[in-house]
Structures are given as C-alpha cells and as structure tokens.
C-alpha positions as CSV (number, residue, x, y, z in Angstrom):
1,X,0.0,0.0,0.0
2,X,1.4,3.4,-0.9
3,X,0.4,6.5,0.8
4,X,1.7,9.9,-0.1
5,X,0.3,12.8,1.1
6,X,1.2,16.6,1.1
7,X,3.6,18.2,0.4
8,X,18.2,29.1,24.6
9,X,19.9,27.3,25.6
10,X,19.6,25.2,28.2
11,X,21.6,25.8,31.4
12,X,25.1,24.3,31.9
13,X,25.7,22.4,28.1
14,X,28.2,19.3,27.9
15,X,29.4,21.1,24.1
16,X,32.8,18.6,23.5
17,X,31.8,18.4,20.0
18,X,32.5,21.9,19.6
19,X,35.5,21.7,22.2
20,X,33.7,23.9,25.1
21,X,33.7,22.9,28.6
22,X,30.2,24.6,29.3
23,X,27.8,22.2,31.2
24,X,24.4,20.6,30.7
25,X,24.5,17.9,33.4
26,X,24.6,18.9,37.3
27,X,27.4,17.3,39.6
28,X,25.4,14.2,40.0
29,X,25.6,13.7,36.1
30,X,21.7,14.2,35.3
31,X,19.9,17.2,33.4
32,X,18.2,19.6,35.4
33,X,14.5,19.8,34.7
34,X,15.2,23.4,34.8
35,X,16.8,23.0,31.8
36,X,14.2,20.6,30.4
37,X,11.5,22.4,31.1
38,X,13.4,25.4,28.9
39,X,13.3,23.0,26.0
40,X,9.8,22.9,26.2
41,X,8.9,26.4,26.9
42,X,7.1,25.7,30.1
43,X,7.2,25.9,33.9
44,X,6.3,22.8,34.8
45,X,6.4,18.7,33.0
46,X,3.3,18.8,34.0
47,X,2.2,20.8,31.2
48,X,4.2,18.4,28.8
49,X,2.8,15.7,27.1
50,X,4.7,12.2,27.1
51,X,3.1,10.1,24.9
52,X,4.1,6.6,24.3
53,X,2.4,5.3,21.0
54,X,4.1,1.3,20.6
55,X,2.6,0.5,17.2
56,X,0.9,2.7,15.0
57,X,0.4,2.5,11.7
58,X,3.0,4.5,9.5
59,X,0.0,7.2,8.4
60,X,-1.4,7.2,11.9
61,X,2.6,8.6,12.8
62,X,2.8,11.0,10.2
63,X,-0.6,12.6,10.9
64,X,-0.4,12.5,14.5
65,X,3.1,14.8,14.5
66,X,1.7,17.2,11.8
67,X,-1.6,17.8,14.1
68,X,0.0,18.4,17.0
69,X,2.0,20.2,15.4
70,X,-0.2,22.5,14.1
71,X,-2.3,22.6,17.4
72,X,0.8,23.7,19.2
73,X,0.8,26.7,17.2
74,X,-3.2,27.8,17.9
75,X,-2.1,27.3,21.1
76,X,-4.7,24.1,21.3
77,X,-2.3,21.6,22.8
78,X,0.7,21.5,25.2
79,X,4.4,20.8,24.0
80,X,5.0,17.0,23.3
81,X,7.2,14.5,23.5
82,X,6.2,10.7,21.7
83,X,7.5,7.8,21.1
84,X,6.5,5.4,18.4
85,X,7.1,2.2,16.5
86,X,5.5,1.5,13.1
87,X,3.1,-1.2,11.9
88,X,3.5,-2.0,9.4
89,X,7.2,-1.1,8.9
90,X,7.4,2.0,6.3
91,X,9.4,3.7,4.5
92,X,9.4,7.4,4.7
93,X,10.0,10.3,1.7
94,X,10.9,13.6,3.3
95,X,9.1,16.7,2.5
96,X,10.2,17.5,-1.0
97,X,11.9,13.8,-2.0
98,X,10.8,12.3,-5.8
99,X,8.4,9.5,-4.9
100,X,10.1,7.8,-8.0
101,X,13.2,7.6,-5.9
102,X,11.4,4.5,-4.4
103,X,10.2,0.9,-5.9
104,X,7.0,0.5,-5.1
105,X,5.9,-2.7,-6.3
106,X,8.8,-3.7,-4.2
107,X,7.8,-2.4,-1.3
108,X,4.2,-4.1,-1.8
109,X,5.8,-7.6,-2.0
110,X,7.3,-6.9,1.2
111,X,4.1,-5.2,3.3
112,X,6.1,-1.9,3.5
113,X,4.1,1.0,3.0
114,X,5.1,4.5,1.9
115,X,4.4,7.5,3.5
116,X,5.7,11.0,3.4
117,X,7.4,13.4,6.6
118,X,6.3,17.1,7.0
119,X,10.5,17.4,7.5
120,X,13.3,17.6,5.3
121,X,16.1,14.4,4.4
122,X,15.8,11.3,2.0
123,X,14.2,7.9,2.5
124,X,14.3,6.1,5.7
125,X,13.4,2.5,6.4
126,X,11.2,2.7,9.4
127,X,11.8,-1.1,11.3
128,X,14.1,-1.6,14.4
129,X,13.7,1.5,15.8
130,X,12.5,3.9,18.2
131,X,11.4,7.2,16.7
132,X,11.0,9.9,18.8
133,X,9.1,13.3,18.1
134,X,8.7,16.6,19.7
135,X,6.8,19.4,19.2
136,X,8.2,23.1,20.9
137,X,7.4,26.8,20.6
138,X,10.7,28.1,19.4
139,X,11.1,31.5,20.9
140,X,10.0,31.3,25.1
141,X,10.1,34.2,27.9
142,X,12.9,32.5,28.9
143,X,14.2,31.7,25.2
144,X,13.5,34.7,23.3
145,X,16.5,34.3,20.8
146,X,16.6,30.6,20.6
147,X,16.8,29.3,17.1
148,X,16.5,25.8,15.6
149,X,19.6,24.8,15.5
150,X,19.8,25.1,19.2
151,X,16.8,23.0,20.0
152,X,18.5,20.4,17.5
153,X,21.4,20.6,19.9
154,X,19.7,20.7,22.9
155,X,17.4,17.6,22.0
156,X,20.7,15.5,21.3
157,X,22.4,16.1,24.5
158,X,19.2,14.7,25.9
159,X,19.1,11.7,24.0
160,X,22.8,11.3,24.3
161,X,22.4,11.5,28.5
162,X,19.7,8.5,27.7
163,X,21.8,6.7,25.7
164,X,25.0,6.5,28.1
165,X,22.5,5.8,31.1
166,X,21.9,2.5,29.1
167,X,25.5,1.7,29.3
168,X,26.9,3.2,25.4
169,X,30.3,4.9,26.9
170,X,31.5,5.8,23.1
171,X,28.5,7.9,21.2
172,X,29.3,11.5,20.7
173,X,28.4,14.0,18.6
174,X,28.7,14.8,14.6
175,X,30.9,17.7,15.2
176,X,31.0,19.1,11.7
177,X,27.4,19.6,9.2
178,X,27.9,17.8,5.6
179,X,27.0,19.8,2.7
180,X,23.5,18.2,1.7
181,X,22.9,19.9,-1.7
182,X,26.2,18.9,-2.5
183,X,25.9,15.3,-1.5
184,X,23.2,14.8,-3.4
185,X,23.8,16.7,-6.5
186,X,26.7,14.9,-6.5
187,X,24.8,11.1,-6.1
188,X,24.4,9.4,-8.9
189,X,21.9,7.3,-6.6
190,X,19.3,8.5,-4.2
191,X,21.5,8.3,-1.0
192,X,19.9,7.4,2.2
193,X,19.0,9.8,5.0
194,X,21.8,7.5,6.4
195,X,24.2,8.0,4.7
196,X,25.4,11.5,5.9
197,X,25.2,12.9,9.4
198,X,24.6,16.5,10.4
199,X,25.5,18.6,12.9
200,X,25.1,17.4,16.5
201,X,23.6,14.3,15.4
202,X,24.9,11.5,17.8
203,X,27.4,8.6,16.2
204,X,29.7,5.9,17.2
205,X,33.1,5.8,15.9
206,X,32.2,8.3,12.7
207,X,28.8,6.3,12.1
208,X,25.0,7.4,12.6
209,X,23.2,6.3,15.3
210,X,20.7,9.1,15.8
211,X,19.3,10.7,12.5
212,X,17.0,13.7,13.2
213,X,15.3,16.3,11.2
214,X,13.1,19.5,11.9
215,X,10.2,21.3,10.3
216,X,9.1,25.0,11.4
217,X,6.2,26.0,11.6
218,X,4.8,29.8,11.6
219,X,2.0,32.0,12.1
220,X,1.3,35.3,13.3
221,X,4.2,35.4,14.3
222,X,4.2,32.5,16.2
223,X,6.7,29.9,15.7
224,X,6.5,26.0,16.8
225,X,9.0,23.3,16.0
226,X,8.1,20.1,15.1
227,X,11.4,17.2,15.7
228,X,11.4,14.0,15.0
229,X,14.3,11.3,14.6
230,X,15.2,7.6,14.3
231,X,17.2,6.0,17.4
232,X,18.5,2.7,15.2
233,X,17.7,-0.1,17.4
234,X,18.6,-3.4,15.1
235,X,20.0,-3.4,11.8
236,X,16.7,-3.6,9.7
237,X,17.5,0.3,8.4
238,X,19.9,-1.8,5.6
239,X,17.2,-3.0,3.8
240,X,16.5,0.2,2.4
241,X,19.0,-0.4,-0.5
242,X,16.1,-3.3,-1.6
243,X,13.8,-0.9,-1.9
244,X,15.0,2.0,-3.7
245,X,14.1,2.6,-7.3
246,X,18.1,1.7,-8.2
247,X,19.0,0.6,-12.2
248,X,20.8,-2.6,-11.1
249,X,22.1,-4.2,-8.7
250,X,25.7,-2.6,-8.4
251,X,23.7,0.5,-7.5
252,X,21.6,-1.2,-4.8
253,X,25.3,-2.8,-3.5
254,X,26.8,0.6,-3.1
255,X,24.2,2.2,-1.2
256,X,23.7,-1.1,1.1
257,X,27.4,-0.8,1.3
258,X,27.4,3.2,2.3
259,X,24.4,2.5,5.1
260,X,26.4,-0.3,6.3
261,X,29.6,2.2,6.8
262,X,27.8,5.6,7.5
263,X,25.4,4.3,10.2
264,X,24.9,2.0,13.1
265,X,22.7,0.0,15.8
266,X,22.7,0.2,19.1
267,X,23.0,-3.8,19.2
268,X,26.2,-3.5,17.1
269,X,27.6,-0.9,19.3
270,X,26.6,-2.7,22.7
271,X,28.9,-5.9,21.0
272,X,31.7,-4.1,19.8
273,X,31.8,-1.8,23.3
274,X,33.0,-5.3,24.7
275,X,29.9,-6.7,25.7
276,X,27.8,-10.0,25.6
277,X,25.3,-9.7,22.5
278,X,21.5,-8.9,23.3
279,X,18.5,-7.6,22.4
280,X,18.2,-3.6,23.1
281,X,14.4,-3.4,23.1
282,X,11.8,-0.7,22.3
283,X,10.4,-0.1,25.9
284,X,14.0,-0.6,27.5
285,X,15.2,2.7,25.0
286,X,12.2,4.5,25.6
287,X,12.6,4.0,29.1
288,X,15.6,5.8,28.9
289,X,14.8,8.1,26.7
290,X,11.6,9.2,29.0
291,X,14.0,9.3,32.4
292,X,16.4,11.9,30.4
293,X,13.7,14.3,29.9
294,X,12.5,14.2,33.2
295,X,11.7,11.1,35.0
296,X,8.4,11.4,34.2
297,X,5.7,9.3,36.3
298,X,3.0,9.9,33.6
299,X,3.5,8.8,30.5
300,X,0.2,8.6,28.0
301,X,0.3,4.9,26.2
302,X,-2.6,5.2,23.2
C-alpha cells in the first residue's frame, strides 16, 4: 500500500563536540529539569505531554506529529514529547523527495508502505527502531533568541544522556554539518537519509546512530518546532537499499554498502563496546529516553 500525502539554551551544556567545557549535566551527572522544562517552553512537566504510542500504523505517525504540530501553534495543545514504533514497517519520503526515488511494487511484495514526513532528508526505512518526536514553541520568555539549531542541539544532549544511562560509553556528537545539496547533487543514486550525518547528530566511531530532522512551523508570528528522529535499534534500516528505485544491482550494492559504513545500531555498538550480544528493546530505549527528559511518572500509552 502506498500512501503519499502533502507536500536558549539550556543551562550548563556538555558542548565537547565543539570543544567547550560549558555544562548541561549537574554534579550528580543528570539534566536539570530546569533545563528541560526550557526546552519545552514551560514551567512545569506537568504541562508536557509524554506520549508513548508502541505501534501505530505509518500514516497514523505522520498525521499524528503534523496535528500536534499545528495545534501547538493555535495554542490548542501543550508541548510534546512521543514515542513510536511503526506497523507495518514504512518507509518514509521527506518533505520535498521524488516519490520515484522508491520501488513500489517492491515495497508491496514486502508489506512496506510509503508514507511522506512534514521534514526535510531522504528515505528512511522505518523497522528496528524507536522514533522519537517533539513538538516546541521556538522562541520562550525564557528563550527569546533561541533558534533551531539550538533546539536540534539541545534535544541531542538529551538523548545522548539516555543513551549513556543504558551503558553506550562511546556515542558522541557529529561535530561538523555535511554539505547536503552537494551530496546529493553529486549522487548518482538517491542516497539514504543515512548515509550522511549533520550537525550534532549522535554517532559511534564516525557512524549514525541518531538521524534527526526538523520542520518549522509559523504564524502570526508564532513559531513552533516540530522534531522527529530515528534512534537505530537493530540493523533492519539496511534493507533500504532493496527498496530503492536503483538501475541494477551494483547501484543497490553501493548504497547497502554506504548504510552499512555511514550508520549503526545500538546492538552493534553494545557488542563491539566489549559486551555479551542482546536484544536492546523498544520499551528498555524508551525507558531511557523518558528518564532523560525528566523522569516522568506519567507517560500517556494510546
């Protein structure tokens, strides 16, 4: 089935990929909800939403992040936080990606369907994964000057904090941005999402483990920021290179081969930190993810 439809900072930031010895965590090694509750523009996580959505279907995802979104910015609904799985497993066309740049009928022999993000990149293959999304106001009382690329920062030190509470000693940040027109002007393929890292993005040993994006979203001079990102879980993101619309198979080699070497799992990392091979679930990531924001006691499961 195809489905295509349209078209600050916070106090005390851990910077090393930039080389600065400012703080985010506090001497105990945690985020301050202070800080948190900057990123979200409110007083309180008790005027946050933490949603935990386990399987939903790939349209149900796209629609859900878009409306809230949007409601953010009437000022209809409170910040957000989700978490998601997909069911069926998808694959994903950013915001202005050819839909020929994927095979279709391919994708129907293998119960994929095809849906497009309100943000920027190229294809993702949506499987072993958590995805995460997060809807902000950009500019805050206490915020007024924040931009994007600060909340796309801030967002990663977050994740990062979960990430190392699960153990992962050697993810860091991207510390330069890659020149995406270039890259893909310069493709004779339609490279992965994968297959380059940007900015801040979190990686292991020069590969992706994080890949986020962001869309903004304006009016009346209002301004809301809609996040969303893949936190590779397993190594299902590979089979990507089956499903793009390649013109043999040396082409579909090279981009398996480039996603093999420009990204990573968490369950490949775990094994080649040293330790005994296992399993690093949904609910134990979102756990962790969930704790770094705030330890929330509350989290909405739909």
């Amino acid at each position: 089935m195809m489905t295509i439809f349209g078209k600050g900072k916070m106090q005390q930031i851990t910077e090393k990929a930039e080389g600065k010895s400012t703080e985010l965590h506090n001497s105990e090694g945690t985020i301050s909800k202070e800080s948190i509750c900057q990123l979200f523009g409110v007083e309180s996580l008790t005027e946050v939403d933490f949603i935990k959505h386990p399987a939903h279907s790939p349209v149900e995802n796209m629609l859900f992040d878009i409306a809230r979104a949007e409601a953010l910015l009437e000022r209809k609904a409170a910040p957000m936080l989700r978490l998601y799985s997909w069911n069926p497993y998808a694959v994903s066309l950013g915001a202005h990606q050819r839909e020929r740049d994927i095979d279709v009928e391919r994708c129907r022999e293998r119960g994929l369907e095809i849906v497009r993000r309100p943000t920027g990149g190229r294809a993702v293959f949506h499987a072993e994964e958590l995805t995460y999304s997060l809807a902000v106001p950009l500019q805050t009382e206490t915020a007024p000057q924040r931009t994007i690329h600060d909340i796309y920062r801030d967002v990663h030190i977050v994740l990062l904090n979960a990430l190392q509470n699960l153990g992962f000693q050697g993810i860091s940040f991207q510390k330069s941005q890659t020149n995406f027109r270039a890259l893909y002007r310069s493709s004779q393929v339609s490279m992965p999402c994968f297959a380059s890292s940007a900015r801040y993005e979190l990686m292991y040993e020069g590969r992706k483990v994080v890949g986020s994006a962001q869309k903004l979203y304006s009016k009346d001079g209002q301004n809301v920021v809609l996040q969303h990102g893949s936190i590779l879980l397993g190594k299902a993101h590979e089979c990507l290179a089956d499903v793009l619309n390649l013109g043999n198979d040396t082409e579909r080699e090279e981009v398996r081969r480039v996603i093999r070497t420009q990204s990573v799992s968490l369950q490949e990392v775990w094994v080649e930190e040293g330790n005994a091979a296992q399993e690093i679930s949904w609910e134990r990531c979102a756990d962790a993810v969930f704790e770094a924001f705030g330890n929330v006691p509350k989290v909405k499961v739909e």
